[in-house]
C-alpha atoms as one frame of an Amber mdcrd trajectory, in Angstrom:
protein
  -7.910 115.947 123.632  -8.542 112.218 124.823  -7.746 109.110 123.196 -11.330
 108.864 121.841 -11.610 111.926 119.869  -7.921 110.905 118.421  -9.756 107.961
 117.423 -12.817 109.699 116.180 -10.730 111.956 113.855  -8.707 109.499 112.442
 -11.651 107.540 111.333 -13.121 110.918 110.147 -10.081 110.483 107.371 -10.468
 108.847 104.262  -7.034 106.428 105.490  -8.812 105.762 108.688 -12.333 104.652
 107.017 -10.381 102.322 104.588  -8.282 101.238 107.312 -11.884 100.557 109.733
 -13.507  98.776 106.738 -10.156  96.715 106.113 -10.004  95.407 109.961 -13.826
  94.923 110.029 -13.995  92.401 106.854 -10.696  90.511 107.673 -12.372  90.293
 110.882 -15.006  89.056 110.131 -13.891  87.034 106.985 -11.276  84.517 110.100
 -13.981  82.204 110.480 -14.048  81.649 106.583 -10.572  80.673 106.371 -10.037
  77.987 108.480  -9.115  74.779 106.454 -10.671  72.557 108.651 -14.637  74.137
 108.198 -13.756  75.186 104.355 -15.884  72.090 102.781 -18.555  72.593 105.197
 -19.325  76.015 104.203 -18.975  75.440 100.163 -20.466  71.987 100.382 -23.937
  73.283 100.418 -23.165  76.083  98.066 -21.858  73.662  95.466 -25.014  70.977
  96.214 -27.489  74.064  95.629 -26.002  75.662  92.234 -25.472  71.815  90.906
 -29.487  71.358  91.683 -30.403  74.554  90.059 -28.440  73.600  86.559 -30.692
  71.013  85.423 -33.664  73.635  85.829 -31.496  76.065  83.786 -30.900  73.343
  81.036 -34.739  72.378  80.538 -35.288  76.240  80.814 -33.146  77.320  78.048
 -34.145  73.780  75.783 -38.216  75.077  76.371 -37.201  78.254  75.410 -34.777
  77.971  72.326 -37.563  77.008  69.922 -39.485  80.040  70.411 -36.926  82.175
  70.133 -35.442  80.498  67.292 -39.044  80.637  65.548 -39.246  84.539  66.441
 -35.591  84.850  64.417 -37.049  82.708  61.662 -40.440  84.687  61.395 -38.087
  87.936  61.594 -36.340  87.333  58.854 -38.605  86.535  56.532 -40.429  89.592
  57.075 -37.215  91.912  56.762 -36.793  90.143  53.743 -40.006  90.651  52.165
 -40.215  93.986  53.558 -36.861  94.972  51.386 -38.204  93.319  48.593 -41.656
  94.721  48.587 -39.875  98.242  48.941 -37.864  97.817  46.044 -41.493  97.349
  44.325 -42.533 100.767  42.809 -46.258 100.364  41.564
């Protein structure tokens, strides 16, 4: 048996697929945890979600009236729809 079907079999294992997963992401995850190139990389990410709250704000302040008028409207006809059904004619 040669060294690459010992290999092949142990990543045929459940321990040797977690292990192959494991090395592959903290591979690939080195470049991410340098201190030095940490604000370049979440600079942009920060900028971006910052620029998108404003658009969330006026979103949800065009929105709240309607849905505020839909709870309104709701309620009044659950009320009168309890009331009338108390009603026997």
């Amino acid at each position: 048996m040669s060294a690459l079907d010992k290999v092949k079999d142990f990543v045929a294992t459940t321990k040797g697929k977690i292990l192959v997963v494991a090395g592959t992401v903290s591979m690939t995850m080195v470049q991410y945890a340098s201190a030095g190139n940490i604000t370049d990389g979440i600079s942009p990410v920060i900028t971006d979600v910052t620029e998108l709250l404003p658009l969330m704000l006026a979103l949800v302040i065009a929105a709240l009236p309607i849905i505020v008028a839909l709870a309104v409207i709701g309620f009044l006809l659950g009320l009168f729809d309890g009331i009338l059904g108390k009603i026997k004619l």
